[in-house]
BAFI-3210 file (N, C-alpha, C; in Angstrom, 3 decimals, decimal comma, padded with zeros to 6 digits):
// residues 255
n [1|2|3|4|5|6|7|8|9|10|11|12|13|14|15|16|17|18|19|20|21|22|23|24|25|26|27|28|29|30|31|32|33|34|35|36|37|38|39|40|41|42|43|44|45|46|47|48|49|50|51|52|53|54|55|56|57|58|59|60|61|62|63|64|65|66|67|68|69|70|71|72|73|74|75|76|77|78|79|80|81|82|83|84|85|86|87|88|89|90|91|92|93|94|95|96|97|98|99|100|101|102|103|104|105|106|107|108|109|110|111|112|113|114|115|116|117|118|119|120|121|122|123|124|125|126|127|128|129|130|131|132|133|134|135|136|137|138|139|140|141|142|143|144|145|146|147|148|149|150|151|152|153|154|155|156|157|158|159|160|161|162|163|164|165|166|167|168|169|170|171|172|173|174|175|176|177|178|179|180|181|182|183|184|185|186|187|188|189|190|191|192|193|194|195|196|197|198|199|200|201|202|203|204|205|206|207|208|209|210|211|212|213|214|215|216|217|218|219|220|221|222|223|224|225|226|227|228|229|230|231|232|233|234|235|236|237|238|239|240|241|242|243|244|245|246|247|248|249|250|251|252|253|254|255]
n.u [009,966|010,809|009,117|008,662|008,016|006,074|003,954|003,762|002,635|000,066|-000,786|-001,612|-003,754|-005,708|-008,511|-010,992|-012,948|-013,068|-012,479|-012,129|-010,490|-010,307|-008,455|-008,518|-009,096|-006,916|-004,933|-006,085|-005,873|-003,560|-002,336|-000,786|-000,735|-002,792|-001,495|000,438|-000,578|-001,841|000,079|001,193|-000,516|-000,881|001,861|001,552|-000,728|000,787|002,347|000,544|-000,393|-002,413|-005,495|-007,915|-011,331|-013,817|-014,619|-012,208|-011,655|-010,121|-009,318|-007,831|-004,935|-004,867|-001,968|-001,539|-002,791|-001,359|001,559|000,659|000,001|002,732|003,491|002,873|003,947|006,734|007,065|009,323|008,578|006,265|006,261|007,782|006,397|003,633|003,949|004,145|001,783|-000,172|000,641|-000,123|-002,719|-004,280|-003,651|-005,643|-008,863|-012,296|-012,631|-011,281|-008,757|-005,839|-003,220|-001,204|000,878|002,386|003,677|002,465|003,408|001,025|-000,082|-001,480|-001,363|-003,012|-001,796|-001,927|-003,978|-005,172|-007,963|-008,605|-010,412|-014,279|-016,492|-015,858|-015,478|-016,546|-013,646|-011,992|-009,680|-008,876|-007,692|-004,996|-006,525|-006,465|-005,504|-005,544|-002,670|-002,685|-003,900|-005,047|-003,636|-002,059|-001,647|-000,267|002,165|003,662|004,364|005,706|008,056|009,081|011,797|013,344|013,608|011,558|009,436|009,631|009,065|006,129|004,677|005,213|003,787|001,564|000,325|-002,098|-004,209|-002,682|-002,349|-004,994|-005,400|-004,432|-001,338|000,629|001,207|003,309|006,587|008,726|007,237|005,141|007,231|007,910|006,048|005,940|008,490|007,710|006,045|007,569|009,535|007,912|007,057|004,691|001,650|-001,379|-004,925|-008,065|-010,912|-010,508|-009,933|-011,838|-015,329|-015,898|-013,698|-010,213|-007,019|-003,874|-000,493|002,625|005,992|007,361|010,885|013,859|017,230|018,889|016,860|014,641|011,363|009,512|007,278|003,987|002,931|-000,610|-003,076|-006,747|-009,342|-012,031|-014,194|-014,909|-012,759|-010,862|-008,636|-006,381|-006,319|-005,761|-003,131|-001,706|-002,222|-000,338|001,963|002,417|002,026|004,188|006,447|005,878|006,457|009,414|009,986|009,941|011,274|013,785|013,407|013,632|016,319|017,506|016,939|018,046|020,823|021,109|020,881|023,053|025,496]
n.v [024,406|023,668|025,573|024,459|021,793|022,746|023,073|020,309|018,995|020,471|019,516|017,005|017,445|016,707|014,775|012,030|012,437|015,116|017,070|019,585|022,568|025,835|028,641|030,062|027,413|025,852|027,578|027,142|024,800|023,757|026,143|028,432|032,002|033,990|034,749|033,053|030,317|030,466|031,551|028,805|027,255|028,308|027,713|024,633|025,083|025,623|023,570|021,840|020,414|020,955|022,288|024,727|024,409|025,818|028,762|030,303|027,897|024,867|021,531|018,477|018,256|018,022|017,114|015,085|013,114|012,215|012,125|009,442|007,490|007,704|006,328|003,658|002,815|002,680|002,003|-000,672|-002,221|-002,706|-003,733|-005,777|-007,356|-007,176|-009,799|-011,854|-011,692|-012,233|-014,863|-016,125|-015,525|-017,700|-020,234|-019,640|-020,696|-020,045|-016,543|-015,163|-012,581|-011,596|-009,533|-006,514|-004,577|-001,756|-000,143|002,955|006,057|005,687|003,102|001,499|001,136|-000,577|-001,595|-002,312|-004,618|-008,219|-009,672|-013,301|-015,423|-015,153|-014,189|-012,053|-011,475|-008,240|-006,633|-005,017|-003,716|-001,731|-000,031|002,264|002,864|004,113|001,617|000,204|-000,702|-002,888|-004,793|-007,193|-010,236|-008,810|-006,288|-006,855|-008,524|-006,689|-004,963|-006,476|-006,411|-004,038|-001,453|-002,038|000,642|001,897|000,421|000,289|003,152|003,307|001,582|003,120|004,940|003,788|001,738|001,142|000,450|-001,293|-003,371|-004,323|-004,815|-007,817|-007,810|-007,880|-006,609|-005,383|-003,453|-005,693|-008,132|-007,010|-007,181|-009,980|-011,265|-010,005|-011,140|-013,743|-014,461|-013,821|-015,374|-017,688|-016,987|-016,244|-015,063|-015,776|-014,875|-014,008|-013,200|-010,283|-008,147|-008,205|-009,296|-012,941|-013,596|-014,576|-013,844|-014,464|-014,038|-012,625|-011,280|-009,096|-008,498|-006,545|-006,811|-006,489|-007,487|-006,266|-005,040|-004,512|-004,422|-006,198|-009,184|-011,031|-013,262|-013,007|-015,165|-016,833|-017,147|-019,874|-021,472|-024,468|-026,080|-027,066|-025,761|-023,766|-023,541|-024,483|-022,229|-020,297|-021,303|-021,055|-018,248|-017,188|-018,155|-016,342|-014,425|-014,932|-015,089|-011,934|-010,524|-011,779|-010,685|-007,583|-007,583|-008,513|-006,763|-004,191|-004,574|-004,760|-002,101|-001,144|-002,041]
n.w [008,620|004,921|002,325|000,024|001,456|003,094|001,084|-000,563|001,910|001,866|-000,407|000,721|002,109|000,371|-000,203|-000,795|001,236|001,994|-000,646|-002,192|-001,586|000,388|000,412|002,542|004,015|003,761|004,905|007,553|007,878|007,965|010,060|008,979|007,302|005,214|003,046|002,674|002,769|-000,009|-001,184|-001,529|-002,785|-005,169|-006,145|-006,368|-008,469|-010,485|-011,256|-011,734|-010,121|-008,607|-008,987|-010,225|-009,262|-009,038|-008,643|-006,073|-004,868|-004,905|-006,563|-007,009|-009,878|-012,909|-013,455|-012,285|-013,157|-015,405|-013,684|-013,076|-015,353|-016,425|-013,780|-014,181|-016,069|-015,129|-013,545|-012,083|-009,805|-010,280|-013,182|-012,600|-011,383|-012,836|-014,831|-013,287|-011,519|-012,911|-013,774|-011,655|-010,974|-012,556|-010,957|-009,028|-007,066|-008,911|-009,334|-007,679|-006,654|-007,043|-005,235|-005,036|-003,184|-001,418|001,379|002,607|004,205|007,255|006,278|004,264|000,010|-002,509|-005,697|-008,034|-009,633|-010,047|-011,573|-011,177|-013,350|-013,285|-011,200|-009,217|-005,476|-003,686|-002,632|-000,703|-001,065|-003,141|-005,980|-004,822|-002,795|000,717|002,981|006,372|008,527|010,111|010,088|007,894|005,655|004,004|004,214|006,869|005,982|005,059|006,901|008,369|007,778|007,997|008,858|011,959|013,517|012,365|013,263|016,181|016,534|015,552|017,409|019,722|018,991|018,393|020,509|021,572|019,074|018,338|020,228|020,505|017,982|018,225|018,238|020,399|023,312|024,199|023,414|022,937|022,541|020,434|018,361|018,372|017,278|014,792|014,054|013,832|011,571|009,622|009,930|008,848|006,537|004,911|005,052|006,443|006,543|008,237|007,646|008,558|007,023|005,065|005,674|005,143|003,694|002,909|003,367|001,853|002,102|000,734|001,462|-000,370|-001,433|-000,710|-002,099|000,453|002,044|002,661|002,873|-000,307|-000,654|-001,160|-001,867|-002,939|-002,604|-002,495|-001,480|-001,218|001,480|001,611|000,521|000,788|003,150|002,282|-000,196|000,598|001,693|-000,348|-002,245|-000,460|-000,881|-003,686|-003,587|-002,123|-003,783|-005,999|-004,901|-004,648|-007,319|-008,472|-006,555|-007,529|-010,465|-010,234|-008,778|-011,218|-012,824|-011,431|-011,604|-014,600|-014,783|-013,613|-014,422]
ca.u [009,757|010,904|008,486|008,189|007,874|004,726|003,244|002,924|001,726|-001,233|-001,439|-001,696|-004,629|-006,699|-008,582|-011,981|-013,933|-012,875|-012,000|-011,919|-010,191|-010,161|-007,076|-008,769|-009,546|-005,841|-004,507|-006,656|-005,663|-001,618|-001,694|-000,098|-001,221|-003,506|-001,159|000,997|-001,539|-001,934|001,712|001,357|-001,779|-000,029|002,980|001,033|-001,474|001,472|002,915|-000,476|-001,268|-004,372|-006,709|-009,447|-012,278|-014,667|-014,076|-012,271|-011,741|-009,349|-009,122|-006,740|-005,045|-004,036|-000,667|-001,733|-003,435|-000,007|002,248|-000,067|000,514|004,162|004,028|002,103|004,898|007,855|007,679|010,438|007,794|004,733|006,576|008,419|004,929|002,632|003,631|004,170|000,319|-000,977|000,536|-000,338|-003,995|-004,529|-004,006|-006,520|-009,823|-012,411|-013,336|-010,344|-007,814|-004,585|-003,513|000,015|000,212|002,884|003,225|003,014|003,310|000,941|-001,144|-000,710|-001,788|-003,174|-000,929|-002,150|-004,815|-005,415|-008,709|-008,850|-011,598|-014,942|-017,380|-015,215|-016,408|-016,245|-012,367|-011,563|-008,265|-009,054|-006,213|-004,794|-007,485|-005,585|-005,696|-005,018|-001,610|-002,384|-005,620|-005,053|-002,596|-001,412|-000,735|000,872|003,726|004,288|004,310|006,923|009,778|009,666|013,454|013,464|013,194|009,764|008,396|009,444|008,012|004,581|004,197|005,299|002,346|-000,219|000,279|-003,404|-004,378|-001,679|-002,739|-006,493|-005,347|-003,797|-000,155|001,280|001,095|004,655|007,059|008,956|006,610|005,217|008,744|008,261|004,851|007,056|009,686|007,154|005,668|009,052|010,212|006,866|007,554|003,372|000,935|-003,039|-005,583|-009,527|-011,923|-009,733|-010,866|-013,683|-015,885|-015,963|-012,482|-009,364|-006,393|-003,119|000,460|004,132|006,499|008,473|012,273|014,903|018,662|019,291|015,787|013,655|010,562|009,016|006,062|003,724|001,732|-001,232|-004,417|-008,022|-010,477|-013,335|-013,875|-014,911|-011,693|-010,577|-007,258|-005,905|-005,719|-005,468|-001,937|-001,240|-001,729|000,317|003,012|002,281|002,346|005,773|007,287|005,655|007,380|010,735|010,312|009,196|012,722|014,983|013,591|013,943|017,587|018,084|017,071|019,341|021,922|021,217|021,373|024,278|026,161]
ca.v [023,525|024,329|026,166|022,989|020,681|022,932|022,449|018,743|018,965|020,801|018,497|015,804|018,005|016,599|013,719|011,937|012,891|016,534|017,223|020,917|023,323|027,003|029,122|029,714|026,267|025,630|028,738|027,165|023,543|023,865|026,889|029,391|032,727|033,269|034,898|031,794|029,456|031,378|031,154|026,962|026,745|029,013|026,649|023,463|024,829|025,792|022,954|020,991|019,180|020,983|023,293|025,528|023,650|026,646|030,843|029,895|026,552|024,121|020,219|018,071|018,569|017,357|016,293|013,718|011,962|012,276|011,295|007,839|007,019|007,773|005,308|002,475|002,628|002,681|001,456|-001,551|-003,164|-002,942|-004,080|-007,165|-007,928|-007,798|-010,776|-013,004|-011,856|-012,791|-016,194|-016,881|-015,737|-018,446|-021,109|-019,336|-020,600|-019,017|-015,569|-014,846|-011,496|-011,113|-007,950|-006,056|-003,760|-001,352|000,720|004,503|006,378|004,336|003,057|000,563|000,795|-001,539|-000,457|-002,844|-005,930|-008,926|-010,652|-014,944|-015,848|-016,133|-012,791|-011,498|-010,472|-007,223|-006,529|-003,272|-003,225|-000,810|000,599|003,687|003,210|003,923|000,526|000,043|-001,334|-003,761|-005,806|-007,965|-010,205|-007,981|-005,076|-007,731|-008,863|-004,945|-004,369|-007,073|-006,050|-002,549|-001,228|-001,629|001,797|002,102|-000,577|000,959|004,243|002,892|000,728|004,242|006,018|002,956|001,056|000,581|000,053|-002,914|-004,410|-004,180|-005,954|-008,580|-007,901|-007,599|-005,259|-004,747|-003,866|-007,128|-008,857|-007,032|-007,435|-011,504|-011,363|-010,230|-012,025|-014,955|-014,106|-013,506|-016,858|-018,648|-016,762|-016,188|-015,183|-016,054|-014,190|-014,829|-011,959|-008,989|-006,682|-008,111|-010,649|-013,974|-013,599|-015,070|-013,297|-015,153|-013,123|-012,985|-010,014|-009,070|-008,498|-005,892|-007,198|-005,935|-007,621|-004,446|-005,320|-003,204|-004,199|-007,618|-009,675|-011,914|-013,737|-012,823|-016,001|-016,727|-018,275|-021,338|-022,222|-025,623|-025,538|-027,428|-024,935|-022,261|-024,352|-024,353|-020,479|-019,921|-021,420|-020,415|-016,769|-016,929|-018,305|-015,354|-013,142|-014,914|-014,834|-010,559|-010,190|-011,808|-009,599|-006,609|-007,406|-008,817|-005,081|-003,236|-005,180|-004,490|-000,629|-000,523|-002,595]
ca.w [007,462|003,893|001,427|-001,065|001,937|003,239|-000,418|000,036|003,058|001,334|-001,091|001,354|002,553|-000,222|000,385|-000,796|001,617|001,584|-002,546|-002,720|-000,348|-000,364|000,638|003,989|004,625|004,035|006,137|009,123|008,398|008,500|010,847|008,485|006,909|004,811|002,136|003,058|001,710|-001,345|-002,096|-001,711|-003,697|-006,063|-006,570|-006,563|-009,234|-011,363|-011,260|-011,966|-009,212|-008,735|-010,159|-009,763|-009,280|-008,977|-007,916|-004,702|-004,390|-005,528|-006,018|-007,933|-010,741|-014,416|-013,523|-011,327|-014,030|-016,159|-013,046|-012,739|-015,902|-015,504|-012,717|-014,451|-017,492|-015,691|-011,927|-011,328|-009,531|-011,271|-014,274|-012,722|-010,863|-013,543|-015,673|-011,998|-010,484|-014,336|-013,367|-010,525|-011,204|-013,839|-010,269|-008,329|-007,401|-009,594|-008,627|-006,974|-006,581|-006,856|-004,871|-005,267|-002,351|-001,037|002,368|002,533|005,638|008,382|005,164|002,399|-000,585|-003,516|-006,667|-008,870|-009,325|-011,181|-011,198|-011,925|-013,982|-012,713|-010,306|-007,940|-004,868|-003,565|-002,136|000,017|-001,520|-004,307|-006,199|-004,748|-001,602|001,629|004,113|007,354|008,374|011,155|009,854|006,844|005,724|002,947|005,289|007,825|005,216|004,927|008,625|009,440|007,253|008,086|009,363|013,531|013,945|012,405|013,952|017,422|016,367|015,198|018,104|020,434|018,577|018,178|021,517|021,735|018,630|018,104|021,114|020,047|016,615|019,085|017,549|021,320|024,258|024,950|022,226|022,418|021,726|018,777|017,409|018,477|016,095|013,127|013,665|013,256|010,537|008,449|009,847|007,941|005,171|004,580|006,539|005,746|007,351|007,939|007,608|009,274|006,200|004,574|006,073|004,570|002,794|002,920|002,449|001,739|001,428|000,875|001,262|-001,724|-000,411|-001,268|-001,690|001,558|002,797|003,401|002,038|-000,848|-001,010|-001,116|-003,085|-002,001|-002,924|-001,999|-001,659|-000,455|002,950|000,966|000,607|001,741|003,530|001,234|-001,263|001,114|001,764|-001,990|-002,325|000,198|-001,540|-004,773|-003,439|-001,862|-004,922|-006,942|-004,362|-004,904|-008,874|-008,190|-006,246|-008,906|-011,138|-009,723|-008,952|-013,032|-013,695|-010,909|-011,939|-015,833|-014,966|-013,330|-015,550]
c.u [009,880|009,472|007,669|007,855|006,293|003,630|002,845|002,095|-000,031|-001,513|-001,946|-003,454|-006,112|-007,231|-010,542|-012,912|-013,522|-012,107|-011,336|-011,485|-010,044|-008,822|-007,296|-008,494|-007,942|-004,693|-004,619|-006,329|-003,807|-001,412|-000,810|-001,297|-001,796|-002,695|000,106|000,499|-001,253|-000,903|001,749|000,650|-001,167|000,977|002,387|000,496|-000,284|002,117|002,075|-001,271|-002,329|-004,581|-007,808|-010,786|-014,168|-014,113|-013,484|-011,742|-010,826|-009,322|-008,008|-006,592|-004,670|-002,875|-000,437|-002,048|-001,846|001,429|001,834|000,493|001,940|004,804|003,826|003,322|006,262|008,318|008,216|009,512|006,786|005,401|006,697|007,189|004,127|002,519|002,989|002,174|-000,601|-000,711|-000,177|-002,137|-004,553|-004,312|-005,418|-007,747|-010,610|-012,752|-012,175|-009,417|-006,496|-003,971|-001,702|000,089|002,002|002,500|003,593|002,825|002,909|-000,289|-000,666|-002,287|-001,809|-002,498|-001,449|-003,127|-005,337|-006,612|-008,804|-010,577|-013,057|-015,628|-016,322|-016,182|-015,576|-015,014|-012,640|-010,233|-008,210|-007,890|-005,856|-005,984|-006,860|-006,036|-004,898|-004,158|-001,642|-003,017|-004,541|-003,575|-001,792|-001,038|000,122|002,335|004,326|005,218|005,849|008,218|009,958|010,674|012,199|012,699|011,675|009,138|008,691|008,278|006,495|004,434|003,911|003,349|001,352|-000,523|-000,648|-004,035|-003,753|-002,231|-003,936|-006,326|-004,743|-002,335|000,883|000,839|001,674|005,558|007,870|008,181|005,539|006,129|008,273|007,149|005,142|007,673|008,873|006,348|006,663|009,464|008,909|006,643|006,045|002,578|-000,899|-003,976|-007,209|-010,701|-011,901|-010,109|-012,217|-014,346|-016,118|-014,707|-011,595|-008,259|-004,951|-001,754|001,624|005,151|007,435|009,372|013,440|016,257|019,123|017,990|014,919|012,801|009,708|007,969|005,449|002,475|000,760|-002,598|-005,359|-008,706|-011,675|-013,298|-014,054|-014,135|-011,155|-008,959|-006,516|-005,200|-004,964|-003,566|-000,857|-000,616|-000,612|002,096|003,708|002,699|003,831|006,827|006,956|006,444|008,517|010,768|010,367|010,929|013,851|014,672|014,026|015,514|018,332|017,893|017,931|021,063|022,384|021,542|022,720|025,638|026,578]
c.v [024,334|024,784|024,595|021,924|021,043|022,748|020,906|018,975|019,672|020,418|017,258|016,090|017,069|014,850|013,580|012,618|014,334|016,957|018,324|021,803|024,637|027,574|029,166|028,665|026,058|026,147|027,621|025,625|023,583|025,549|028,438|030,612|032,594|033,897|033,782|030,659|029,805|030,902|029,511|026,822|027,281|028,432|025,488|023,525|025,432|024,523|021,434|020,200|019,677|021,466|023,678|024,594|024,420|027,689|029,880|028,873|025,740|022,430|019,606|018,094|017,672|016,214|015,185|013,146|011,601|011,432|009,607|006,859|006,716|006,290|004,096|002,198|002,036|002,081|000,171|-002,552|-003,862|-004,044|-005,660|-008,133|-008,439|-009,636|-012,210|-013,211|-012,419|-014,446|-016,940|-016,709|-017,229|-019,896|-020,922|-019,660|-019,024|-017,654|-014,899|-013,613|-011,806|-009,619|-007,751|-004,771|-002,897|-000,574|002,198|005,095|004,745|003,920|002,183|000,625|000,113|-000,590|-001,394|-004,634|-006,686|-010,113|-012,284|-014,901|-016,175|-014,588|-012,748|-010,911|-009,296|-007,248|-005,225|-002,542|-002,902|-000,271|001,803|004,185|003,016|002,964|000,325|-000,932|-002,460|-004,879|-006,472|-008,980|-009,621|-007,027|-005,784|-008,338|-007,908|-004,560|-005,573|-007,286|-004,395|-002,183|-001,134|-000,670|002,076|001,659|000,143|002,615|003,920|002,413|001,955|004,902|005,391|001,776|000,171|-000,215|-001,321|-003,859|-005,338|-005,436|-007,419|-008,996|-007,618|-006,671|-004,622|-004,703|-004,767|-008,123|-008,858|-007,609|-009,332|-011,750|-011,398|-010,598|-013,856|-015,167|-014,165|-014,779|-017,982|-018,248|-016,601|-015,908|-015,344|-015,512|-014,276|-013,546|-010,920|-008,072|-006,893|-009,425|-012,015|-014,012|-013,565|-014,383|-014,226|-014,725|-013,296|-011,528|-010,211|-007,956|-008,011|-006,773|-007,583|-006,341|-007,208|-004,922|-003,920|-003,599|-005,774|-008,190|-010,801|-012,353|-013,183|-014,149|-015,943|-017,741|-019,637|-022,367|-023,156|-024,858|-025,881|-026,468|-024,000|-022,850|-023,970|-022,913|-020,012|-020,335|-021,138|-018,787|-016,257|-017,347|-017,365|-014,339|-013,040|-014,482|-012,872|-010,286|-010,501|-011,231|-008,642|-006,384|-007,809|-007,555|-003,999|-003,957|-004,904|-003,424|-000,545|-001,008|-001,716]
c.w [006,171|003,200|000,943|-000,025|002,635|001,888|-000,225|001,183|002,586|000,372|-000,553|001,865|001,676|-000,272|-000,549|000,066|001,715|-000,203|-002,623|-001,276|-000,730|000,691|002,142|004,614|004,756|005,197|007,374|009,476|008,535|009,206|010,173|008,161|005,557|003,171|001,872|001,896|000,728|-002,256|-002,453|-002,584|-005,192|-007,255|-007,196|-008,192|-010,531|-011,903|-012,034|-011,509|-008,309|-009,412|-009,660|-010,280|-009,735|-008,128|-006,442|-004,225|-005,250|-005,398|-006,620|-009,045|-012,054|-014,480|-013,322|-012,370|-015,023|-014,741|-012,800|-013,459|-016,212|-015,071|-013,258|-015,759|-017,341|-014,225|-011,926|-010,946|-009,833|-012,564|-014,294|-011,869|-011,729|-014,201|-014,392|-011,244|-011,861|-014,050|-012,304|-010,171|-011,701|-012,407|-009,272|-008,390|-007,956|-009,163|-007,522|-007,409|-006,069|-006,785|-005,034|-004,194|-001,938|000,124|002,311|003,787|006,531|007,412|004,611|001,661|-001,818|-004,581|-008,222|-008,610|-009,929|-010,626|-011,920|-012,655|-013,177|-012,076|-009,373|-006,880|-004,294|-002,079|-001,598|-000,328|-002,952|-004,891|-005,488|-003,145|-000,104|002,661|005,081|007,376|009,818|011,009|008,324|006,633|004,658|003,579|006,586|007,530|005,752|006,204|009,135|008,717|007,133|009,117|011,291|014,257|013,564|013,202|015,430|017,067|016,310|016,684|019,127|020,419|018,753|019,155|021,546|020,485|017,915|019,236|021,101|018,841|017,383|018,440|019,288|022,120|025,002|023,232|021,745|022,086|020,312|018,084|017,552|016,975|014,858|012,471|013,118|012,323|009,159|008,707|009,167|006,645|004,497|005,818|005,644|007,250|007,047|008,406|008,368|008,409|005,597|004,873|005,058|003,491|003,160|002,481|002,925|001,077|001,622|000,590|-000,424|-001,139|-001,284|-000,903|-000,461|002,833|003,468|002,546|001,886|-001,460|-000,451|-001,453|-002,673|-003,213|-001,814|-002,250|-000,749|000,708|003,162|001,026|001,182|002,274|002,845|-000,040|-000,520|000,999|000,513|-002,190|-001,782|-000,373|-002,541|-004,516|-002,851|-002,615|-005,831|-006,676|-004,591|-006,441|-009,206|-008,493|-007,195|-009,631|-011,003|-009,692|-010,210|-013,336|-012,743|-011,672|-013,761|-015,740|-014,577|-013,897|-016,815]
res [x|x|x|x|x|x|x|x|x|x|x|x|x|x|x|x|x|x|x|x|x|x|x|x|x|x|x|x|x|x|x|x|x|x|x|x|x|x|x|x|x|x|x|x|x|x|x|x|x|x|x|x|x|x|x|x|x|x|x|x|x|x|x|x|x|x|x|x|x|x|x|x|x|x|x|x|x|x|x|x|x|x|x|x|x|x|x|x|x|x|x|x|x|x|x|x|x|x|x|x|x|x|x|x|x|x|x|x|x|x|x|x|x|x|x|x|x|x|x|x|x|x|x|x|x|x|x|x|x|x|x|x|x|x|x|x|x|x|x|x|x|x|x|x|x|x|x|x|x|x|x|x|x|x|x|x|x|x|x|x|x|x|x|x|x|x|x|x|x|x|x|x|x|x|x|x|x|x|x|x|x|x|x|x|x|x|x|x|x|x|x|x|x|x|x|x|x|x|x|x|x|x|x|x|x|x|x|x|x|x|x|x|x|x|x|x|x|x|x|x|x|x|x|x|x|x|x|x|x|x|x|x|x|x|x|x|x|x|x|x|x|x|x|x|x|x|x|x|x|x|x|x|x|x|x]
***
């Protein structure tokens, strides 16, 4: 593995529940030496994306706060999202979330979030808070427009735990789960992440129909079906309005 590609990897190292790592700790967690480390931590903290935390020890750095913003200025999606999850708040019973979610590795996370008028209750889909990709239906959009090949891989690696989520227990018929999911074009889901809450989602769909990301409502389990119905419609027309953006601005660049 290249140099710069072991560097991530020890940035990846850093994590809430562990913050601060020292050159050792790194050495002993990717297997290398310990003047190895050194050299990564080295790079990284030049670069900004950590920093000495205290003699020894390092956590994250500066840059990160500068790449965020970055992202929040200039991301494609965020951009052609915001105005659409501002709309589509403003139907939502009160107290309700509108979530914006992308997948990273075997993770998705919230990238952005707009609350309707009214106490929200407490969501698990925090910005930037890594969520499981089998539970919800905001990580279930995600999950069933990812290329073939992933989806075989994942299923390879997470047999059990797919089966457990009751997404299949052979891999045709995961694949059948997805495929029915993408053919309803929504999926609504009933207290898989947080008890008593409703989640209600729609992929948002590259050109080429690779979905990059997907946008959903949070309600409460209150919810008649009725609405739930509504949302559900509402949210897959937010997704289509998302996608024509997106391609009104590839289409502006390359023009």
């Amino acid at each position: 593995m290249a140099a710069s590609d072991r560097s991530l990897s020890v940035l990846k190292l850093f994590t809430i529940e562990h913050p601060e790592w020292t050159a050792e700790d790194v050495a002993a967690a990717l297997d290398v030496g310990i003047a190895t480390a050194y050299r990564y931590l080295s790079a990284l903290d030049e670069a900004g994306l950590i920093a000495t935390t205290r003699p020894g020890r390092y956590g994250l750095g500066p840059a990160i706060t500068q790449l965020d913003r970055q992202l929040q200025l200039t991301d494609p999606l965020l951009i052609a999202a915001r105005p659409v999850m501002n709309d589509l708040s403003a139907y939502a019973p009160p107290g309700s979330v509108v979530l914006l979610c992308r997948a990273v590795g075997e993770s998705v996370l919230c990238i952005h979030r707009v609350h309707a008028p009214g106490s929200s209750p407490a969501v698990s889909y925090e910005r930037g808070r890594p969520m499981p990709l089998f539970y919800g239906a905001t990580s279930k959009m995600l999950l069933a427009y990812l290329p073939p090949r992933r989806v075989k891989a994942l299923f390879e690696k997470h047999t059990k735990a797919i089966a457990k989520a009751g997404l299949g227990k052979t891999l045709p018929a995961f694949r059948s789960v997805l495929g029915e999911w993408r053919k309803a074009g929504s999926v609504v889901t009933r207290g898989e992440v947080d008890t008593g809450l409703v989640g209600i989602a729609a992929a948002i769909l590259s050109a080429d129909r690779t979905g990059v990301g997907s946008i959903s409502y949070v309600v409460t389990g209150q919810t008649d079906e009725k609405t739930i119905a509504r949302l559900a419609a509402l949210v897959s027309t937010g997704a289509r309005e998302i996608e024509m953006e997106l391609r009104d601005e590839t289409a502006a660049v390359s023009s």
